[in-house]
N, C-alpha and C positions, 0 to 999 in steps of 0.2 A: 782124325780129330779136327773139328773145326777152329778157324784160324779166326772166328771172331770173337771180342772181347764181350765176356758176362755182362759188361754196366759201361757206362759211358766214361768213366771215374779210371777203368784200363788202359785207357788210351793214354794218359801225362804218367802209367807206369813205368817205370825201368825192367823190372821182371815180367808185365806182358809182352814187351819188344825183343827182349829177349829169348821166349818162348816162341816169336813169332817167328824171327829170323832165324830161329833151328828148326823148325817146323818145315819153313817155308823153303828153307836151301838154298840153292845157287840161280832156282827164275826171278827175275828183278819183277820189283813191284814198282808200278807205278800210280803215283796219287793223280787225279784229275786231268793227265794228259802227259805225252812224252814231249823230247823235243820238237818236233814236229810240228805243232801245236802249238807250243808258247814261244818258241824263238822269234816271232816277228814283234813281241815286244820286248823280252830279253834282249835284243838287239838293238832294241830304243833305247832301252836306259841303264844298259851296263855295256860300257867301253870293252873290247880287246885287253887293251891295259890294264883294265882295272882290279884291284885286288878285293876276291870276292870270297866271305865268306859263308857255306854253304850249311844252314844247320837243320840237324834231323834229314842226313843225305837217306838215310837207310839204303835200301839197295837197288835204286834207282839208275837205269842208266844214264839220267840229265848230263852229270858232271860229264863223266866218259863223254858225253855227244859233245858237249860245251869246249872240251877241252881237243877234242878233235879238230873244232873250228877255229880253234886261235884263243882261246883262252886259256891258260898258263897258271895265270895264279888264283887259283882256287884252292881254300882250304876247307874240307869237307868233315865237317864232326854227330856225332850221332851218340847216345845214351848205351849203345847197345856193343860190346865187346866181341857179339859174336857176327855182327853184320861188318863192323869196322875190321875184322882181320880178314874176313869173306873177300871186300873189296880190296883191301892193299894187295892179299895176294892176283885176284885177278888182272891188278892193273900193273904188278910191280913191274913186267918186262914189256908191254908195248907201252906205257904211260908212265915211265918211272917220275917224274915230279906233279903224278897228280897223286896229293895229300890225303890221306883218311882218319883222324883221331878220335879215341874216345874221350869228349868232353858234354860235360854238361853245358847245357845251352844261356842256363839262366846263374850261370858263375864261369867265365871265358876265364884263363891266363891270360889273352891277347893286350895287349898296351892299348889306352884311349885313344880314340879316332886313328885305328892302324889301318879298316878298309876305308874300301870308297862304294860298296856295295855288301847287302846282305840278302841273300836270294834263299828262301822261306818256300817250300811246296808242300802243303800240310800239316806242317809242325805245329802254328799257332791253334790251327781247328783244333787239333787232337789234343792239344795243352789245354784249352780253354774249357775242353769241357770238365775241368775240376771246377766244381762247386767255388763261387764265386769269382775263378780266371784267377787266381795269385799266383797259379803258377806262371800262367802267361802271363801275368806282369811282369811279372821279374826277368823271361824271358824279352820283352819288350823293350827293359831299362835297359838289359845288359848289349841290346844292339841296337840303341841310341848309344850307351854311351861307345861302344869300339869303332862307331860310323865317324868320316870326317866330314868338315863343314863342306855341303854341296853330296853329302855318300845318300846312298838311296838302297832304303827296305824295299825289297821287292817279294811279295809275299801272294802266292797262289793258293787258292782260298773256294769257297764254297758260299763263303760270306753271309751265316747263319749270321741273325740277327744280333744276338747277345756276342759273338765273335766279334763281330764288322764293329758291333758300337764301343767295345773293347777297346779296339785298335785305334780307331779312329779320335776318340776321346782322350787316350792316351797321347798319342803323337801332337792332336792339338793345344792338347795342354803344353806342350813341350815348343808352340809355334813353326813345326813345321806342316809341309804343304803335304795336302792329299790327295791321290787321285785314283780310281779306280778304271779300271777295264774292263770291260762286261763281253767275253771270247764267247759269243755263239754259235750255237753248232751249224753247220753248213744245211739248206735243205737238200734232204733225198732227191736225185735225180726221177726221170721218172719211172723206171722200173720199181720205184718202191723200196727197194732192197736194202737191211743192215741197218735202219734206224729202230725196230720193234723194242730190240735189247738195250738202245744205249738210257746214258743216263739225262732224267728232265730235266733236273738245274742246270744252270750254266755257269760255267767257271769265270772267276774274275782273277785281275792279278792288280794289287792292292799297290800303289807306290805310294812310300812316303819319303818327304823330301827333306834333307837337313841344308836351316840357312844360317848363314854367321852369326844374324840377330832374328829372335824369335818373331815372327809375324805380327803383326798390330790385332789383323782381322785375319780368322780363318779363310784357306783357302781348300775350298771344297770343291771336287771337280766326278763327274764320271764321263766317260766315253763308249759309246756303242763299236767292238772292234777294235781292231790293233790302231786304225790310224783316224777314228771319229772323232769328231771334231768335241772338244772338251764343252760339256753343261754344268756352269756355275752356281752353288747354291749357299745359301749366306751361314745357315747352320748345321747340323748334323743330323739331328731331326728329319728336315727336308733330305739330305743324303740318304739316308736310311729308307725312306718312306720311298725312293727312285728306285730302289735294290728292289724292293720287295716287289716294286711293279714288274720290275723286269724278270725277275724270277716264275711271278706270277701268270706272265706271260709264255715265257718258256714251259711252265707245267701245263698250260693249257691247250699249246702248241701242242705238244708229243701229244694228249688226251685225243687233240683233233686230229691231229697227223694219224694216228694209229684204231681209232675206234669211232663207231657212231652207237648216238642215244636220241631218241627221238623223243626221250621223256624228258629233256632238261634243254635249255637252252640260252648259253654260256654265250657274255655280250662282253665286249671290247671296247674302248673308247682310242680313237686315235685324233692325236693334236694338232695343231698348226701348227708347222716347222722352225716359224719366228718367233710367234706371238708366246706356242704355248699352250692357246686358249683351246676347250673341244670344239674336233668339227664336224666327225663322224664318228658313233657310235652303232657299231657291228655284232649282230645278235643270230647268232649261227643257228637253224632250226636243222635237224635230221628227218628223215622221211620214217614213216613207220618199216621195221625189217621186212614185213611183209608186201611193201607198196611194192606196185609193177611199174617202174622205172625203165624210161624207153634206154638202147645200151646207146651207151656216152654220154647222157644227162648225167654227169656224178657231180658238178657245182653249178651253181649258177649265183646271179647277185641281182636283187629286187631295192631298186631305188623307192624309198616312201617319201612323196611330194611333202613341202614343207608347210608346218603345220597340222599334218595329219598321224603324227608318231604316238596322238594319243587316241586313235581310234581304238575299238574294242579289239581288231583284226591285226591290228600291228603292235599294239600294247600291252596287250593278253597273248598267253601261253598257248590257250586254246586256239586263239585267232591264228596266231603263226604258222599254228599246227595244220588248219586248215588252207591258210595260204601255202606252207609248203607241198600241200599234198595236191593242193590245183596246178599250181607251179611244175609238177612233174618233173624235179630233180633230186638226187638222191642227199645232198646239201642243198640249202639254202641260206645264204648269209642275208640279212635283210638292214638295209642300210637307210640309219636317221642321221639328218643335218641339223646341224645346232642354231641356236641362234644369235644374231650378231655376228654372222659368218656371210663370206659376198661366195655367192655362188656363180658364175655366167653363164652356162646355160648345158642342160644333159652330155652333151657328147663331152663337156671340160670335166664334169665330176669323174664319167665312168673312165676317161684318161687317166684322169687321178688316182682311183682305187686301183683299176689293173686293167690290161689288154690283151687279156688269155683268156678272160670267162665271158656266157652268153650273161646280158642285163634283161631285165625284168623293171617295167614300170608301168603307173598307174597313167595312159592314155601318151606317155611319153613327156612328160612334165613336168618340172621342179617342184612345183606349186609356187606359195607367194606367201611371205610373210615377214612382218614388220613391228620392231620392238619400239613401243610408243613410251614405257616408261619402267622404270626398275627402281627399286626400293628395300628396305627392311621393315618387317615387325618385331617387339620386339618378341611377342607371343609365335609365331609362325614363320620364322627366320625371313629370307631373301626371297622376295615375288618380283614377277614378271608381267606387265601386261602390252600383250602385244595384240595384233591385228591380223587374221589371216584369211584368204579366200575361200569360201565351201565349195563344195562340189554346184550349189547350185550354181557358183560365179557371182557369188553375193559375198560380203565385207561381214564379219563377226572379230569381233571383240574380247579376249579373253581373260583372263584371270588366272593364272599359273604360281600356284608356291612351290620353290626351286627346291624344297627339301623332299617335294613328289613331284618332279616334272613329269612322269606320266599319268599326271592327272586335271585334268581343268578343269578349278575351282567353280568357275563360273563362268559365264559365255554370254551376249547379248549382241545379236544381229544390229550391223549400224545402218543408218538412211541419212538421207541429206537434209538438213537443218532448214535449208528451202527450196525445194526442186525446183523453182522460177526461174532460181537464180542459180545456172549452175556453176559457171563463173565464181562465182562467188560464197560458194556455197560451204559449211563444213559438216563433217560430219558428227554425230552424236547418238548414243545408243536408244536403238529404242525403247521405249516404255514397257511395250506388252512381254518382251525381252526378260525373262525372270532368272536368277542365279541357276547355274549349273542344270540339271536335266527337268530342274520345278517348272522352266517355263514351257515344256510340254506336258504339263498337269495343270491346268485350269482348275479351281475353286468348284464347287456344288451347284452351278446356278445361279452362282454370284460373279459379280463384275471383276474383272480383273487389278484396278489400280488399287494399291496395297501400303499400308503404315500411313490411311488417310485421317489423318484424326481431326473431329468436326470440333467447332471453336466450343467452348466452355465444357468439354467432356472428355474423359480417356478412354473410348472405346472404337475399336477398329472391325473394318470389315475382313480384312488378312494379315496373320500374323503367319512371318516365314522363319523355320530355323535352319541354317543351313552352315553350320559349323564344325570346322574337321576338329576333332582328338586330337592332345599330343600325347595320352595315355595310350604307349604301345604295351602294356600289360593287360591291358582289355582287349577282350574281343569285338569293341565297338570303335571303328572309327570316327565315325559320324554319328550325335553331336556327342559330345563330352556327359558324362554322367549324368552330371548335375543338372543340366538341362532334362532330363525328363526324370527327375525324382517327385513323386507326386504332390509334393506341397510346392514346388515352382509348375507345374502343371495347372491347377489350381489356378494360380496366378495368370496365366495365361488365358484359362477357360474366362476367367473373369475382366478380362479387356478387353475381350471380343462382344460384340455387340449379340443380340439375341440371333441373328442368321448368318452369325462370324464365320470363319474355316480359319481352322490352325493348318500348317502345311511344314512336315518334317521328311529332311534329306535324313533315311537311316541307314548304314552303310553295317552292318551287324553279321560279324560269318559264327558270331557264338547263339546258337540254335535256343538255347534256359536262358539265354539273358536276350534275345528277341523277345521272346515270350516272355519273359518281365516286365520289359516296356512298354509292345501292346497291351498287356493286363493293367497297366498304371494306364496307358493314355482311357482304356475303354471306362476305367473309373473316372476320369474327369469329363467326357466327352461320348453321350448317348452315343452318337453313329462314325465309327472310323472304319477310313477303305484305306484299300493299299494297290500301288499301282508297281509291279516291279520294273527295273530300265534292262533293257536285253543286254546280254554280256555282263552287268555289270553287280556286283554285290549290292549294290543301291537300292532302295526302294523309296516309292514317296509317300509318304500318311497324311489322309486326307482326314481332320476331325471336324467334323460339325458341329458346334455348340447347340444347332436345333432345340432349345428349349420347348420338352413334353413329346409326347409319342407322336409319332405323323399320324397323319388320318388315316382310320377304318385300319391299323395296325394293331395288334396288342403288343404292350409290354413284355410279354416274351421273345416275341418273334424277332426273326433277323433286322437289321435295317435296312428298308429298301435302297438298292442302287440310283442313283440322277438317271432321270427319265431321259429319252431322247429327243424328246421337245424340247426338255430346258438345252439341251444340248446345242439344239436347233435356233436356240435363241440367244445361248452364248455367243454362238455362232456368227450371227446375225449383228449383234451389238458390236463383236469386235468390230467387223465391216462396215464400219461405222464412214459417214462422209463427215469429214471434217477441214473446215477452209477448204473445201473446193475441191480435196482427193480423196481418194479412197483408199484410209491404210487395211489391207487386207493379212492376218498370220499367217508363218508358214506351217501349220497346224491344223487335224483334223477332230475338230472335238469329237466327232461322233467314233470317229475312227480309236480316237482312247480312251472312251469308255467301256471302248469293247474289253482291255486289260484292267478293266476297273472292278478288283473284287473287294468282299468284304474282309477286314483285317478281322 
């Protein structure tokens, strides 16, 4: 018969424990670890001397090893009549004064403040899962109150979230101190061997501290390991939200430690030590099962220069995928720097990450970049705009809202305000420089400078929309509903002058509700094209207001595409001299009309 409880509600029973330890016999069970394991914090915060008492021992060998080392006064109690005669007999003749009673945990006989310690290895989990935790309340009051001022709960745990905030809210209320230990499991050496079975969480061990007078401000603390160094946090909240990281961590670990998937790929963020703040963010790609992987390539680590985290190739699932498969290792961790972070140069990062695996980088190079200003909206939360180098070695400008940092807003190549002067020069974005991928979509034929409104009229030659959604119930990212419902359509058609171009960023993965929009924009707008951006869900909608059919066309017929003349003369106008230089695009109109179909 199996020894596991029907519902979670068996666990705070008297009559499961009791069925379990007749079932179970004379093999000691252990919860989350033996002594071996936890003694190097048992040893932190429970004296030799001290008188500890032990609840819910069941048939654990802790006590026995505890009491072997030099600890004496232990009084071990447990719910269950037939585990408590179990152990008195086994210990009466080598361990005659180590204790075993059957009492209930959440009504003691003991006199107030009679320990100095109360040592908990499961007992709160398995109580707490009754429906709302009253019984672990009560079990909680009852060793506050037997604890004396300076006595410490020491409690091994699992530290499920409604448990952890159980405890921790209790005890706070009561002002004493709290601190947790996060016991991680050791890695596998490298044989591999004896990690596949264990378990992914990792065990904490919970202290809470009694002080004469209740604390003013909580004190909130966890520690990585027996003897890491303690991380302060002002509320519970934030304690809570560190647990789950770490845990988080830990299930991800065992997933990677023991399996690869080349269809998913699971990213990390690791902090500055000081500050806190992100500094690298680690995005593990797997090779396809079938890729021919030369033998010993099984990790490797690909530095992305900074700046370039939002390329299609490092940002996209697909890209990774094909960089991990150019890469020719059976992992690939691919690693983004944050910014607002000081880097000094390739061989200090790849010291940093580790000094075991071969590095991967783009030409060997950090890259460059530089946060010029941060802000809030209140529509689009926290933006970023910073400055970074292209591949060409040319300065762009971008535009980043931090609620999609892998995505930029907008982009506009900078130049110098007066090459004469370069001394003295600053920089400022260019003009022909259009929001996000529009400015490699030129207008119909038409000039490129855009929102120029002539004096005594409201009609323009380019109207751009380039506006992210914050409707994640739609399948439209880009722009927001509203913007293209046809009576603001309309409104638009009607601002543009007679050889206007509307010009829409549409980011759209719902297929019936693309096709509802183009069928609105082709109702306000004779001729619209559509230009897609590679990699990306994006497209841009070119509409021509063109009032009346073009020439020697019928009304039925399709809309012709921009010829390659006017192309040639877009072309031309941009290359424009003006004062003396010549600003020339880094853009090939001819070359993108070739992607220029009709929507």
């Amino acid at each position: 018969m199996t020894l596991l409880p029907r519902s979670a509600e068996e666990f705070s029973s008297a009559q499961y424990w009791e069925r379990f330890f007749k079932k179970r016999g004379e093999k000691a069970f252990e919860w989350y670890g033996d002594y071996n394991k936890l003694c190097g914090v048992l040893h932190k915060y429970m004296k030799l001397q001290d008188k500890v008492l032990v609840v819910g021992c069941g048939n654990s060998e802790l006590s026995e090893q505890m009491y072997d080392v030099g600890y004496k006064q232990l009084t071990n109690i447990d719910i269950s009549e037939t585990v408590v005669t179990h152990m008195n007999q086994r210990n009466a003749e080598r361990r005659p004064h180590l204790a075993f009673q059957r009492v209930d945990a959440t009504q003691t006989p003991y006199e107030d403040a009679s320990y100095q310690a109360c040592l908990d290895k499961g007992t709160l989990d398995a109580m707490a899962s009754e429906e709302e935790g009253a019984l672990a309340r009560r079990m909680l009051t009852e060793v506050a109150r037997v604890l004396c001022v300076g006595g410490r709960y020491v409690c091994v745990t699992l530290a499920q979230e409604c448990v952890l905030r159980l405890a921790v809210e209790h005890f706070v209320s009561l002002g004493w101190a709290v601190r947790l230990h996060c016991l991680q499991e050791e890695a596998e050496g490298g044989g591999g061997g004896g990690g596949d079975d264990s378990f992914p969480l990792p065990v904490f061990v919970l202290i809470c501290t009694r002080f004469r007078q209740p604390m003013p401000a909580p004190i909130l603390e966890v520690c990585l390991g027996e003897d890491g160094a303690p991380n302060r946090f002002a509320a519970a909240p934030e304690l809570l939200t560190a647990v789950r990281e770490l845990q988080s961590y830990a299930v991800l670990r065992k997933r990677l430690r023991t399996s690869t998937d080349a269809s998913s790929s699971p990213s990390l963020t690791l902090s500055h030590v000081t500050t806190g703040l992100p500094r690298y963010t680690l995005t593990v790609q797997d090779s396809a099962p079938n890729a021919k992987v030369p033998r010993g390539n099984y990790f490797g680590i690909f530095i992305v220069p900074q700046g370039k985290e939002t390329d299609w190739q490092y940002g996209s699932s697909e890209g990774r995928s094909q960089l991990a498969a150019s890469a020719n290792f059976k992992r690939l961790v691919i690693v983004s720097m944050h910014r607002e972070q000081v880097y000094t140069d390739m061989q200090a990062v790849q010291a940093e990450l580790s000094q075991m695996v071969p590095f991967l980088s783009v030409g060997g190079e950090l890259g460059w970049r530089e946060v010029v200003s941060r802000g809030a909206s209140e529509l689009s939360g926290e933006y970023c705009v910073e400055d970074v180098r292209g591949e060409d070695r040319e300065l762009y400008r971008r535009l980043v809202f931090l609620s999609n940092a892998g995505l930029v807003q907008s982009e506009g190549r900078l130049v110098s305000a007066n090459a004469a002067q370069k001394k003295k020069s600053k920089r400022k974005v260019k003009q022909t420089a259009l929001p996000a991928s529009l400015h490699r979509c030129p207008p119909c034929g038409r000039r490129l400078p855009v929102l120029r409104s002539p004096r005594g009229g409201r009609s323009f030659d380019v109207i751009m929309f380039d506006v992210d959604s914050k409707d994640s119930t739609v399948g439209m990212s880009c722009p927001p509903r509203a913007f293209v419902e046809a009576s603001f359509l309309e409104k638009v058609h009607n601002l543009l002058n007679p050889k206007g171009v509307f010009m829409l960023n549409l980011a759209c993965r719902d297929s019936t509700l693309r096709g509802a929009v183009v069928e609105r924009l082709r109702g306000a707008f004779p001729r619209v094209f559509s230009r897609k951006i590679d990699g990306e869900v994006n497209e841009v909608l070119l509409c021509c207001r063109g009032d009346g059919t073009p020439e020697g066309s019928s009304p039925s017929s399709p809309p012709p595409l921009p010829s390659a003349q006017a192309a040639k003369s877009l072309q031309a106008a941009l290359c424009s001299h003006v004062a003396g230089r010549t600003s020339c695009p880094h853009i090939d109109i001819i070359d993108l009309l070739k992607d220029l179909k009709v929507a």
